[in-house]
Each structure stands twice: as structure tokens, then as C-alpha cells.
N, C-alpha and C positions, 0 to 999 in steps of 0.2 A: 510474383503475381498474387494479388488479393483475391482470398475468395471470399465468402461472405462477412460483408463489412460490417464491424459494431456500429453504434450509433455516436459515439466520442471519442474521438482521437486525441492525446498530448504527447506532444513534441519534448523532447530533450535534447539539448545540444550542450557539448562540454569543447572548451579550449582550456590548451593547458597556459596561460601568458595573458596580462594584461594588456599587451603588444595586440597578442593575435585578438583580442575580445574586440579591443577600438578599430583597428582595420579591417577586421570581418574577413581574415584570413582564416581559411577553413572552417568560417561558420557559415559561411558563405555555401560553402559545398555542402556541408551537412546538410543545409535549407535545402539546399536544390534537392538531393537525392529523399527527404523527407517529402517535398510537393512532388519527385516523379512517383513514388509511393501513393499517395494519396491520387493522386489521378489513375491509378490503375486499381483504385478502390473505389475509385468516383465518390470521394469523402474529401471532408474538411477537415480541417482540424479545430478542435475547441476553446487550446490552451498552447505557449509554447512557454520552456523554461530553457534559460540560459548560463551555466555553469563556467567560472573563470575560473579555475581547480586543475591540480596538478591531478593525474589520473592515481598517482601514489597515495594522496590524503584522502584518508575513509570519510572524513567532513565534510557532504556537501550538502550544503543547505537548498540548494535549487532541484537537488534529485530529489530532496527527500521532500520538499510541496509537490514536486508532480507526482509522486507515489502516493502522497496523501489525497489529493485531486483525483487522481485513479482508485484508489481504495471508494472514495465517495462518491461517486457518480459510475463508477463501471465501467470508466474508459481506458482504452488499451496505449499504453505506452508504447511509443514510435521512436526508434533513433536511429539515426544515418548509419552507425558499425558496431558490433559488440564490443568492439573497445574503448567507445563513446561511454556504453554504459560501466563498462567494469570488468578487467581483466579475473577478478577474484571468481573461481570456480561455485566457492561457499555463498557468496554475495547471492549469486542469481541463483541459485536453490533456494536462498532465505527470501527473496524474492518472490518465486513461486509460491511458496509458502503461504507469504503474506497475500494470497491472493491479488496481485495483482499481473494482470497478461499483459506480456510485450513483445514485439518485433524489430527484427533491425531491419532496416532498408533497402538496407544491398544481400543479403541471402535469406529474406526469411524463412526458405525451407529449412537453411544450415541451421538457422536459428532452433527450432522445433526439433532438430538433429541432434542439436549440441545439449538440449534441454532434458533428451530423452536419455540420450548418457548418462546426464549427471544425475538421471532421478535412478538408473541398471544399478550403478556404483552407489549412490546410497543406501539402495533397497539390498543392496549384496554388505553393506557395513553394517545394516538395522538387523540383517539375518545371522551373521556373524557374532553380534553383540548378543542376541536370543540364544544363538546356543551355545556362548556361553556361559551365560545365565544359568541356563538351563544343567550344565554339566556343573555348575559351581553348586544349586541347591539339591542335584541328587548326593555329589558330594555329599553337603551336610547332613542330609537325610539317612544315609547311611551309615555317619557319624552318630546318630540320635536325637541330631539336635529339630527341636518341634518347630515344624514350619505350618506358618498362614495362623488365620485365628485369631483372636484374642487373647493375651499373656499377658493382660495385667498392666499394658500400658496405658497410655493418652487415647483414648476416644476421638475418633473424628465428631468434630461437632458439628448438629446437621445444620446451625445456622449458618456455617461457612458458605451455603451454595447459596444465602440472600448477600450473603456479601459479597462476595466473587459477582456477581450482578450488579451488586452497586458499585464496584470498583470499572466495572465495564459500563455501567451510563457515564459516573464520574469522566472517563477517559476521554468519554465519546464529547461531553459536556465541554473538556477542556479544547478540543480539537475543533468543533464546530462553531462554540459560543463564539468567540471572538468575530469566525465571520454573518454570525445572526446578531451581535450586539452592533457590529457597523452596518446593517442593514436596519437596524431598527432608529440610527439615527439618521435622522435626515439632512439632506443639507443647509436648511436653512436654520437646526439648532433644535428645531422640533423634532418630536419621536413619531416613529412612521408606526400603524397597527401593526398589532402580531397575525393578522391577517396578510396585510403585504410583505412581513417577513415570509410567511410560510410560500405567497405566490412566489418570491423572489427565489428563494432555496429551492422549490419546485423548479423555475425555469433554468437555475444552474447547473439541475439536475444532481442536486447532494440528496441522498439515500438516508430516510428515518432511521434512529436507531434499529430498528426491527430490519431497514433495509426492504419495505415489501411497503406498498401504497403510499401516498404520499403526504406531505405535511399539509397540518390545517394548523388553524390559529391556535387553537390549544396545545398541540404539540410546537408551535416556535414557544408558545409561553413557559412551557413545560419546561425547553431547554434553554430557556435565558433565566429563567429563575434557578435551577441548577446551578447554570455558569457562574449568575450572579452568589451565590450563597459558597461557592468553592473559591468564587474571587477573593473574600471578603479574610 
């Protein structure tokens, strides 16, 4: 049962066989149980991705647009079973992580179940690792050895927090440009305004670097000029 439904739903659907991809043997099913899903949301959905991947191969290039499609617009990842998405424990922690939320179809309480586990078990590995940390530099301290401070090494340099910023638009530039460089041309060869990019990325619902109000023309200019100068 859905309870308060986001505003974008994406679909994922994985077969493991080119066989099964062309006959829509059990893609079939996953659709079904993804649209009784969505009807008990009273939601659509916005995007779907379709995976022809052995569930064994870490490389899938169709998950990994629809995580990126969810990353950018905020919509929640939907799949017919959690084994659709990935048997890997570490996988959907890294997942979670990455901020992006997803449901499986057929239990999504298990789902939130199975989610809440694996964050007990890490926060009990993260606690474990603290102390013993913690028991390794009393150790030293006892030892005599000087801890914390300054001793004469490398300095952090404070220009690193402008860079570490530019390495995060840079990212952002490389991920988004390409879909505002094909938005900016048109199809009959001409270049559309960086105005109608920004409407367009607006209605796709992709998220400003800041992630908080929306694009205007100077902000698509901003990030095709980026993109372009990282192309180059």
C-alpha cells in the first residue's frame, strides 16, 4: 500500500537473457506488478529503464540512468522485486547513501524492513570501528606518542574547499550538459535559447546545481558554457 506519493516515479525492470528481453518473458510481469503499484499510489510514472543483464554483472548501464534520473529530479525508484534491483547487501546501502529512495512492488514494507537492518548492522560496524580507534590512540598516548595538532607537517590548504566545489559543478556539468546541449539544439539545425533550455530542464523536472529553485536562462548558460569548456 502507498502512502503519500512523491511527485515522479522510475521504473526499473531487469531480465537476465536476450531471449527473455525480446519475448517479454517476465518483463511482462514486472510491468504488471509496477502499474498495480502505481494504481495504489494513484501515480504515474515518468520514466521506465529496461536492463538485459545477468543479475551477477555489477555493469548496468540502464540502472545506473535511472539512479541518475532519480538523483535529478527527486523521483523515487520503483521495481517489481528486490532481486530485480540487486541481491548485493552493500549495493542498496550505497544506494541509500547516494540519496536516492526506492521501492519494490511486491513488499514495500519488507523493503523499509530490509533497509532498516542494513543501516542497525552498519551503524553497529561504524561503532565498532570508533572504538577501536578509540582504544588504538589511548594506546599511543600512553606510549607518549603526541597526538592531534600540528607536528610540522603539510598544512591543509584552505584553497582546497574552492576546489572541492569546482570539482562538484565540474561533475555536475559533465552529467547534465550533454542533456542541455541536446536540448539547446533544435531540430531543424538551429540553436534553441538558453531560455527554452532552462523551460525544458524545468519541465523534466532536473534539479539546479544548488538543487533549490529553478532554472533560468543564465543558469542553462552557465552550465553549457561549463560543459562546453570541460569538452574541449
Amino acid at each position: 500500500m502507498c502512502k503519500t506519493p512523491p511527485n515522479r516515479f522510475i521504473a526499473y525492470y531487469r531480465v537476465s537473457t536476450v531471449r527473455q528481453g525480446q519475448s517479454g518473458l517476465g518483463l511482462e510481469a514486472q510491468r504488471a506488478a509496477v502499474a498495480a503499484y502505481m494504481t495504489s499510489c494513484a501515480a504515474v510514472l515518468a520514466e521506465e529503464y529496461t536492463e538485459i543483464e545477468s543479475g551477477k554483472h555489477a555493469r548496468r548501464p540502464q540502472l545506473t540512468a535511472a539512479l541518475t534520473a532519480c538523483r535529478l529530479t527527486g523521483a523515487v525508484l520503483v521495481i517489481a522485486k528486490l532481486d530485480r534491483l540487486s541481491r548485493d547487501a552493500h549495493f542498496l546501502l550505497g544506494l541509500i547513501k547516494a540519496g536516492v529512495d526506492f521501492v519494490a512492488a511486491d513488499m514495500p514494507a519488507a523493503n523499509r524492513l530490509t533497509v532498516g537492518i542494513m543501516a542497525v548492522i552498519a551503524q553497529e560496524e561504524r561503532e565498532m570501528i570508533s572504538a577501536r580507534t578509540k582504544a588504538a590512540l589511548a594506546a599511543a598516548k600512553a606510549r607518549g606518542q603526541v597526538l592531534g595538532g600540528y607536528r610540522g607537517g603539510p598544512r591543509i590548504d584552505g584553497a582546497l574547499g574552492v576546489a572541492a566545489k569546482r570539482i562538484i559543478a565540474d561533475n555536475y556539468a559533465r552529467e547534465v550538459g550533454p542533456i542541455a546541449a541536446a536540448l539547446r539544439r533544435a531540430p531543424d539545425g538551429t540553436e534553441s535559447s538558453y531560455a527554452a533550455v532552462a523551460e525544458a530542464l524545468n519541465q523534466r523536472g532536473i534539479r539546479t546545481p544548488r538543487g533549490t529553485g529553478g532554472w533560468t536562462p543564465i543558469g542553462a548558460h552557465r552550465l553549457l558554457r561549463r560543459y562546453t569548456a570541460l569538452a574541449r
